[in-house]
C-alpha positions as CSV (number, residue, x, y, z in Angstrom):
1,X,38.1,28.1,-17.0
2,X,39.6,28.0,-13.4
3,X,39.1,30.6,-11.2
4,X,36.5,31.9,-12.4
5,X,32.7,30.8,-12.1
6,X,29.7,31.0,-14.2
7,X,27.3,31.2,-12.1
8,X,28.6,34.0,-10.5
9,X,29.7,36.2,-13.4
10,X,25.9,35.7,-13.9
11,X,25.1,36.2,-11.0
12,X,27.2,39.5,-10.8
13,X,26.2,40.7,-13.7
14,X,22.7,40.6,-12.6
15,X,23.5,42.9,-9.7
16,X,25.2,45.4,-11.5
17,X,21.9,45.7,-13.6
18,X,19.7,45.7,-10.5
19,X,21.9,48.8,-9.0
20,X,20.8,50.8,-12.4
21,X,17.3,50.8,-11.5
22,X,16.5,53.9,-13.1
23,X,18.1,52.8,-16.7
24,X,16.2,49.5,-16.3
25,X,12.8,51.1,-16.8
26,X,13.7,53.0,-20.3
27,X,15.6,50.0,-21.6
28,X,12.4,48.2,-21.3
29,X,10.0,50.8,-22.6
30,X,12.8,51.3,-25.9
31,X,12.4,47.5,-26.4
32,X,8.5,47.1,-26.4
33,X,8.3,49.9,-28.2
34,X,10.9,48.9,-31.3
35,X,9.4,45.0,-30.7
36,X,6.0,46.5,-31.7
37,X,6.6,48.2,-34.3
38,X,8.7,45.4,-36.2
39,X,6.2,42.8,-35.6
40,X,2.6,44.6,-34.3
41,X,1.6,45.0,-31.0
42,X,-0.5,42.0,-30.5
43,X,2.0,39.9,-28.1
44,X,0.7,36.1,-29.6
45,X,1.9,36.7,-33.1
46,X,5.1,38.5,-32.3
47,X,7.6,36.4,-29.9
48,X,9.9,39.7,-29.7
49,X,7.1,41.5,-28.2
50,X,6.3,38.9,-25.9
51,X,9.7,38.5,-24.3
52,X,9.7,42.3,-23.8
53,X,6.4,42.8,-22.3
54,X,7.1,39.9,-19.9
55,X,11.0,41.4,-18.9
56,X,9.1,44.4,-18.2
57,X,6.7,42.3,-15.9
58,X,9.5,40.7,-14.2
59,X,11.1,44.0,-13.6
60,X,7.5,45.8,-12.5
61,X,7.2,48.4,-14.8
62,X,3.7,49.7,-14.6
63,X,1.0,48.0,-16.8
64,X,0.2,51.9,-18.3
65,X,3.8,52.4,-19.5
66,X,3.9,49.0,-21.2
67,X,0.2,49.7,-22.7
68,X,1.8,53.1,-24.0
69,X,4.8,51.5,-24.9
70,X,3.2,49.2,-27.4
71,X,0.6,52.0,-28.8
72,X,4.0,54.1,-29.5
73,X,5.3,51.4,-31.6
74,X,1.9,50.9,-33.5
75,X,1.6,54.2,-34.2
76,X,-1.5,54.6,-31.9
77,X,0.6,57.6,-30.1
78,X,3.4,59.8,-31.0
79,X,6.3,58.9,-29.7
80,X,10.3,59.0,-30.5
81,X,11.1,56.3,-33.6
82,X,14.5,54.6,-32.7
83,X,16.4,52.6,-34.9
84,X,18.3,49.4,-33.9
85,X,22.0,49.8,-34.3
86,X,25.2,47.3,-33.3
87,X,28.4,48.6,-32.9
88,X,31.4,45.9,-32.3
89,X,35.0,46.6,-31.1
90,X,37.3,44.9,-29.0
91,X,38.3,45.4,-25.1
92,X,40.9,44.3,-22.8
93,X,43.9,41.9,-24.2
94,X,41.3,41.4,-27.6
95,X,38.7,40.6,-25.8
96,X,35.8,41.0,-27.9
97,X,32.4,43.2,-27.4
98,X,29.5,43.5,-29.0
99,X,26.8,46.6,-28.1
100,X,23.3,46.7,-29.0
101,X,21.9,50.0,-28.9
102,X,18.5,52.0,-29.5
103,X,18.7,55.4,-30.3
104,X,17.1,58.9,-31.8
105,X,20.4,60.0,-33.0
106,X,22.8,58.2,-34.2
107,X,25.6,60.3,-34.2
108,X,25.3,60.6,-30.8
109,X,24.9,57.2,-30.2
110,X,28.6,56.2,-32.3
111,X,30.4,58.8,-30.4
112,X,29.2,58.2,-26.8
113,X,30.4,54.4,-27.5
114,X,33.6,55.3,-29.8
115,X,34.5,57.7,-26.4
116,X,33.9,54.5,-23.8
117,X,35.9,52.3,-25.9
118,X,38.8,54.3,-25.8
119,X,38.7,55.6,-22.6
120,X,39.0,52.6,-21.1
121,X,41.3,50.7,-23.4
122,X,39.5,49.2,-25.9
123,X,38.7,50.6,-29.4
124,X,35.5,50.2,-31.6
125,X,36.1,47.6,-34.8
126,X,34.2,47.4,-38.1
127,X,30.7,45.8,-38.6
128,X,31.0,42.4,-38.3
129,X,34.9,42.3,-37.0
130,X,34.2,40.4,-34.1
131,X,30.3,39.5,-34.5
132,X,31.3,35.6,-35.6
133,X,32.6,35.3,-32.5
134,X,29.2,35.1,-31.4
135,X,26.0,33.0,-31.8
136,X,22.5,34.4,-31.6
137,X,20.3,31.7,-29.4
138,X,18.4,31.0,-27.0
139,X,20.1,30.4,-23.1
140,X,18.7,28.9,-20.0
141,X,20.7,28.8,-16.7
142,X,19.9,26.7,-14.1
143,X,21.5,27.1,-10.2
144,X,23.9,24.3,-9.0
145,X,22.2,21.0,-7.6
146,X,19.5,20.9,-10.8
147,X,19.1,17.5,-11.6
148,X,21.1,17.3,-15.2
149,X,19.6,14.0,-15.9
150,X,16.3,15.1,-15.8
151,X,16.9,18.8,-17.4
152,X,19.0,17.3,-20.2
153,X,16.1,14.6,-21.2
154,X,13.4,17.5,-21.1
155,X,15.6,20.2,-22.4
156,X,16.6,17.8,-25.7
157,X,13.0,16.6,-26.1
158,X,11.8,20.4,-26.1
159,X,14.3,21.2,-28.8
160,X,17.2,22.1,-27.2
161,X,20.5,22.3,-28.8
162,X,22.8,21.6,-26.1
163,X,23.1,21.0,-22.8
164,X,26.0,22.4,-20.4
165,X,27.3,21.3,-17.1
166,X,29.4,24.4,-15.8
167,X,32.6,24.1,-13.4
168,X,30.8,25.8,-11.1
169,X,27.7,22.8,-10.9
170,X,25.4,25.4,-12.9
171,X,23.8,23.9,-16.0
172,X,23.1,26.1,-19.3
173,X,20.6,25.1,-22.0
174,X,21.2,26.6,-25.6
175,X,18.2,26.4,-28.2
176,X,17.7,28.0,-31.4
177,X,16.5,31.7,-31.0
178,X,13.4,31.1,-33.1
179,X,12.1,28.2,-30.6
180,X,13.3,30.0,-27.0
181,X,9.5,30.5,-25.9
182,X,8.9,26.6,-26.9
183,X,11.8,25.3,-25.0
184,X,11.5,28.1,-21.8
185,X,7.3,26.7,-21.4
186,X,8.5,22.9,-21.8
187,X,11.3,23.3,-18.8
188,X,9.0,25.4,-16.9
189,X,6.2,22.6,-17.5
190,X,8.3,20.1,-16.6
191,X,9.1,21.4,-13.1
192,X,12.3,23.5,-13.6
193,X,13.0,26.8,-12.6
194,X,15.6,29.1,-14.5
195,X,17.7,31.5,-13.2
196,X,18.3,33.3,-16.4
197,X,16.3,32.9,-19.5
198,X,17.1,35.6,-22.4
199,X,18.1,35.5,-26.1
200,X,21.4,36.5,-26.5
201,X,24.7,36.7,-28.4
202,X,26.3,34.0,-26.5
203,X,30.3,34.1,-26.6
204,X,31.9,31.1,-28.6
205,X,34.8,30.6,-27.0
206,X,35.8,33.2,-23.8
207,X,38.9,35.0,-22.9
208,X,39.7,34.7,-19.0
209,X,40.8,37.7,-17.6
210,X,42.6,37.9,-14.0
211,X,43.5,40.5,-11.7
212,X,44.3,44.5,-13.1
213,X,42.7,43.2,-16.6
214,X,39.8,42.1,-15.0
215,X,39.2,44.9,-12.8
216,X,39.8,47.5,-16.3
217,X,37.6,45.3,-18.7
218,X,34.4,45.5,-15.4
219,X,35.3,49.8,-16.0
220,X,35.3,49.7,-20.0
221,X,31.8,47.3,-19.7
222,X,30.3,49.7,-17.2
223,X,31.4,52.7,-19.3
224,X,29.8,51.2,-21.9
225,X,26.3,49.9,-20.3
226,X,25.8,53.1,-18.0
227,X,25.0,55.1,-22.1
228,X,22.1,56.0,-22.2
229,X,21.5,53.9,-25.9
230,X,22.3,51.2,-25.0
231,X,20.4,48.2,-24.7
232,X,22.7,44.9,-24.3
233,X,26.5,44.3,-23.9
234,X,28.0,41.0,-24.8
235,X,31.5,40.1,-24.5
236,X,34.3,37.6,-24.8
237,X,36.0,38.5,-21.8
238,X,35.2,36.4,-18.4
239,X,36.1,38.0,-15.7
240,X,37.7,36.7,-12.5
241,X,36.8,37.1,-9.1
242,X,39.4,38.8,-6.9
243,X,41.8,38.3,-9.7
């Protein structure tokens, strides 16, 4: 893991997101909308829908479009219907992506991300050729200087699956991705404040990547993320800072 840091690939990451503003808004409405209509609009009963409606807070997209949003997805208003879709392929020196899109057309959708793949050096795989590299759960980080004592004893009694000390002094907290609301309000209640807390598709093992490597995987993710379908991007590949 040397010489390169959780905390800021996070970090990093963040920022990237933050300086696509305008795709931030749509990525929200697309998932409140699709979170609605899978498990009803009514945010108690449907954790999905919950998450999304408060990302969107986070974010501050307008009460109206998240109202609309969820009236779309009950069929209240017309709207476009998109359908979730999950390509998988594999990136600089085998590192492996996964891309979770939302889309109106599909064919579009396959050939927008088949074109960024190989573009950029990496080439789209088969479904499921590289998604058991990947667990769906629950993640929690937490800045360097968090008491670890403290978060491990409420994190574990909340439900937690694992706690994580990082190189870099971060801490990560894993949970199952059924109980992520359960464990996120018990480490909130208890006094901690998280950094990052999202349900993802958290890499099992990574691949470091250094130098001209790094610098082509950061073009084939941003190829990837900049589409207008997608959603999320997940990847094996950690990159380094400065090489």
């Amino acid at each position: 893991m040397a010489g390169h840091s959780k905390w800021a690939n996070i970090q990093h990451r963040k920022g990237r997101q933050d300086a696509k503003r305008g795709k931030v808004f749509t990525k929200l409405i697309k998932e409140i909308t699709v979170a609605a209509r899978m498990g009803g609009g009514d945010p108690n009963f449907n954790p999905r829908l919950r998450l999304a409606i408060e990302k969107g807070k986070a974010e501050n997209l307008p009460s109206d479009n998240i109202k609309n949003a969820i009236k779309r997805g009950t069929g209240e208003l017309d709207g476009v219907c998109y359908d979730e879709i999950r390509y998988e392929g594999y990136g600089i020196a085998g590192a492996a992506v996964m891309v979770d899109c939302m889309t109106d057309n599909r064919t579009r959708t396959v050939a927008d991300v088949r074109h960024a793949f190989a573009k950029h050096g990496g080439n789209m795989g088969t479904e499921g050729s590289v998604a058991f590299m990947f667990k769906h759960c629950g993640q929690f980080l937490f800045a360097p200087g968090t008491n670890e004592e403290k978060l491990m004893e409420a994190a574990l009694e909340a439900g937690a699956d694992d706690v994580i000390s990082n190189d870099d002094g971060s801490i990560e907290v894993l949970c199952p991705a059924a109980d992520f609301h359960t464990v996120r309000d018990a480490l909130i209640n208890a006094g901690f404040k998280t950094e990052m807390a999202e349900i993802v598709m958290k890499p099992l093992s990574e691949t470091t990547l250094a130098g001209e490597d790094s610098a082509k995987m950061q073009k084939l993710l941003d190829a990837i993320e900049s589409l207008e379908d997608v959603q999320e991007v997940y990847t094996t590949a950690a990159l380094s800072e400065g090489g």
